[in-house]
C-alpha positions as CSV (number, residue, x, y, z in Angstrom):
1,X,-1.7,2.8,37.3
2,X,1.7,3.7,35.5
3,X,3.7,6.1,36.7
4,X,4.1,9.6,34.6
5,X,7.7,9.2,34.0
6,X,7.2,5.4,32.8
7,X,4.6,6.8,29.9
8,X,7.0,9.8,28.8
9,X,9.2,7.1,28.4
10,X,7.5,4.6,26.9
11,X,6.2,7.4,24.4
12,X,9.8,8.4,23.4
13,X,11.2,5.0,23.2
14,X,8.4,4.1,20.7
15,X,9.3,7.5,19.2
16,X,13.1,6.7,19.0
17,X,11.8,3.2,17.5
18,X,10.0,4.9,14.4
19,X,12.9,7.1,14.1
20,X,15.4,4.3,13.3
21,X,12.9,3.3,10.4
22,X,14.0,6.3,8.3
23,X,12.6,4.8,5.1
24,X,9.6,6.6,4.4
25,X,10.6,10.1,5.3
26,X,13.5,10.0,3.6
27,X,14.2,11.9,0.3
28,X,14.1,8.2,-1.2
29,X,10.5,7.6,0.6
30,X,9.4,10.9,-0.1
31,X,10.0,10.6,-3.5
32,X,9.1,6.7,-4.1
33,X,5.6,7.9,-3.0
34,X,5.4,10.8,-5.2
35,X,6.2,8.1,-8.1
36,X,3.6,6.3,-6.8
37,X,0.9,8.7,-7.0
38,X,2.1,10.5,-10.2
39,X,1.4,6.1,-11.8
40,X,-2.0,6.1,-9.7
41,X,-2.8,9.7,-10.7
42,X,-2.3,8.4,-14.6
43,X,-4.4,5.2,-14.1
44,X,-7.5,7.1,-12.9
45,X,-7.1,9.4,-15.7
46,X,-6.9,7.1,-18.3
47,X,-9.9,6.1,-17.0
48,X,-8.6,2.5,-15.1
49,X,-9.4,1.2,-12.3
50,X,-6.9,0.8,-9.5
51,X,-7.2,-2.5,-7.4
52,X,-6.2,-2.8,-3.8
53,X,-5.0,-6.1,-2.0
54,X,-3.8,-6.9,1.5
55,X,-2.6,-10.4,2.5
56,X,-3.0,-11.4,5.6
57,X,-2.6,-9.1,8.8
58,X,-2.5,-6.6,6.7
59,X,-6.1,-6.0,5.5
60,X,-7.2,-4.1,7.3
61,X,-4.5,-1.4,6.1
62,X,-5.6,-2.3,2.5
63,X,-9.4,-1.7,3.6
64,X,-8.5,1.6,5.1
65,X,-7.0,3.1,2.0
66,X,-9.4,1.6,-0.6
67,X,-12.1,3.8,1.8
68,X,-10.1,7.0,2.0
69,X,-9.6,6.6,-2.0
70,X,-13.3,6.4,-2.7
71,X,-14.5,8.7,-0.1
72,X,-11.4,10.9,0.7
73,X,-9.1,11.3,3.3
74,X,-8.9,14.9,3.3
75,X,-11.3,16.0,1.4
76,X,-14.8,14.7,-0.2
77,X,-14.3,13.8,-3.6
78,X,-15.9,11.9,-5.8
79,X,-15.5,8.1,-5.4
80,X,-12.5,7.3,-7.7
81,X,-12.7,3.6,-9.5
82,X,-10.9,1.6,-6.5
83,X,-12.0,-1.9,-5.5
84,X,-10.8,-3.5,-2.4
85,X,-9.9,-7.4,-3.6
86,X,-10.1,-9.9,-0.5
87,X,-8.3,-13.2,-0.7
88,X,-9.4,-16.3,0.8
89,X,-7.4,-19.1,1.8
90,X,-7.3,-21.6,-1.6
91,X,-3.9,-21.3,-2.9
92,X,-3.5,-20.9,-7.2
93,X,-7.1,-20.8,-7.5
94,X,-7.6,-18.3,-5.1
95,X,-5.2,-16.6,-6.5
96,X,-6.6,-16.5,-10.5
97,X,-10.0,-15.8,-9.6
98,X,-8.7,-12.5,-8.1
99,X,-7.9,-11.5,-11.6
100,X,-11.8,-12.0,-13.4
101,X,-12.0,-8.3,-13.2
102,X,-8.1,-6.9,-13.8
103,X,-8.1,-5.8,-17.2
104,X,-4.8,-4.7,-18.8
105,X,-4.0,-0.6,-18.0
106,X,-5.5,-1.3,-14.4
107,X,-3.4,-1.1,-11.3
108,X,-3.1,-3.3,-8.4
109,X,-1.5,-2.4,-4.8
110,X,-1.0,-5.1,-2.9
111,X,-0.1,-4.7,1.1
112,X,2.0,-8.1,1.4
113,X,4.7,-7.2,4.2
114,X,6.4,-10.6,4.5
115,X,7.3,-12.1,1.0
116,X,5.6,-15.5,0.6
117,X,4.6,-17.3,-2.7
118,X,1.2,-16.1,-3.2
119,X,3.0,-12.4,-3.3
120,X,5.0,-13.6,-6.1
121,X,1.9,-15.8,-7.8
122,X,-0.2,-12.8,-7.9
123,X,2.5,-10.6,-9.4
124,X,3.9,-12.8,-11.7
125,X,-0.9,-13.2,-12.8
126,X,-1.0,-8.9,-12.5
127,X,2.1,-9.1,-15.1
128,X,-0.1,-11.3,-17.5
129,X,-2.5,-9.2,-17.4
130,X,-0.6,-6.7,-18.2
131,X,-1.9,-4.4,-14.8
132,X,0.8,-1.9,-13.3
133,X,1.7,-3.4,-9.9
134,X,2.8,-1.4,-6.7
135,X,3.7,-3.6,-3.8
136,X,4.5,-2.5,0.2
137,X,6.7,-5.8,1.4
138,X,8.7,-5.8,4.6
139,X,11.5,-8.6,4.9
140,X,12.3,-10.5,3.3
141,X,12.5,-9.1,0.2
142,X,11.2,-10.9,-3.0
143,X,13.1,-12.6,-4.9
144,X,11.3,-14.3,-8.1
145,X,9.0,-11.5,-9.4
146,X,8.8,-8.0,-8.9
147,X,6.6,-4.9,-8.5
148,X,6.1,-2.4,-11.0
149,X,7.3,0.0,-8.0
150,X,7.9,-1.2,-4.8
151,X,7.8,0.0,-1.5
152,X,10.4,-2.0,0.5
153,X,11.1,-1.8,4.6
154,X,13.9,-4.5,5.4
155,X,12.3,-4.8,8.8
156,X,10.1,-7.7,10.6
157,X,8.6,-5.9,13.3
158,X,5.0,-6.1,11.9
159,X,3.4,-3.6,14.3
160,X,5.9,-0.9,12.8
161,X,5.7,-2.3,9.0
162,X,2.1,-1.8,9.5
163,X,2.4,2.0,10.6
164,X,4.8,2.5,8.2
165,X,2.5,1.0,5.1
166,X,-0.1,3.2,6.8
167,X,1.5,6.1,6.8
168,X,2.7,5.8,3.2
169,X,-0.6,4.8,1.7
170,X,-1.9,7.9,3.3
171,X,0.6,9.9,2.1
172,X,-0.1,8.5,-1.4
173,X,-3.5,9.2,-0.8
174,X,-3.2,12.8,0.0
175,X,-1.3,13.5,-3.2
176,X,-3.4,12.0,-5.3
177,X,-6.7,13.9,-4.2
178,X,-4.2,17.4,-4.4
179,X,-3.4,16.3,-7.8
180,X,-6.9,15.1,-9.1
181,X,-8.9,17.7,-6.8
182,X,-6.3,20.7,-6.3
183,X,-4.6,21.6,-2.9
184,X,-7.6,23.2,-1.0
185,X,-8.0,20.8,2.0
């Protein structure tokens, strides 16, 4: 068993951790995910769909938000039109057949952390199409092609990227439902 002192800690160090990562509650955060709900808010309105992607490890984070979209994270709402897109391992063709249903208007989020080539390949397809992209990327950053608004955390420590990514989509979440639903939670 672990000594009391060791967990206090331990909890505070991993406090003091998240605290070095001031991205997201920062005014600059704070206000990059207000942008990003005012877009999504617009796309549902308009009567688009709004597609969700994670890559890799972090699918489960993209899972978790298209679920709290369609049936609420604080409050039950109707579903809203969000589809959770899963990638298989195939390269380019995996790639374009993710886009059958993307029609132009549409949004896509994709949850990418690292930058890798598919990130920019399925940017560079959402662009073609003509869809509004949002992307959460970690380090290091991309390069080629670029989000429609980006969420970026220069950091490589994946366990915290994904808290962070969490806590933003959840954040994003929670706007959107005040907007589209009013405030009563």
């Amino acid at each position: 068993m672990l000594r009391h002192n060791f967990n206090r800690e331990f909890i505070l160090s991993q406090l003091l951790d998240q605290a070095e990562l001031p991205v997201l509650l920062s005014t600059e955060g704070l206000e990059l995910a207000q942008e990003i709900a005012n877009k999504m808010v617009d796309i549902f309105q308009a009567q688009r769909r709004l597609y969700i992607l994670g890559l890799e490890s972090y699918r489960n984070i993209a899972r978790d938000l298209a679920d709290n979209f369609n049936h609420g994270l604080n409050m039950k709402h109707p579903p809203l039109p969000v589809t959770l897109l899963e990638l298989d391992v195939g390269g380019e063709a995996a790639i374009s057949g993710l886009f059958r249903e993307i029609e132009e208007g549409d949004g896509l989020l994709i949850i990418a952390g690292e930058n890798s080539q598919a990130v920019e390949s399925i940017i560079k397809a959402s662009k073609e199409k003509a869809a509004f992209t949002f992307a959460f990327c970690s380090y290091p950053p991309l390069k080629t092609y670029r989000p429609d608004l980006l969420f970026y955390v220069p950091v490589v420590n994946r366990p915290r990227v994904k808290e962070l990514f969490l806590m933003l989509g959840h954040i994003i979440c929670t706007l959107v439902e005040a907007t589209l639903f009013g405030n009563s939670f």
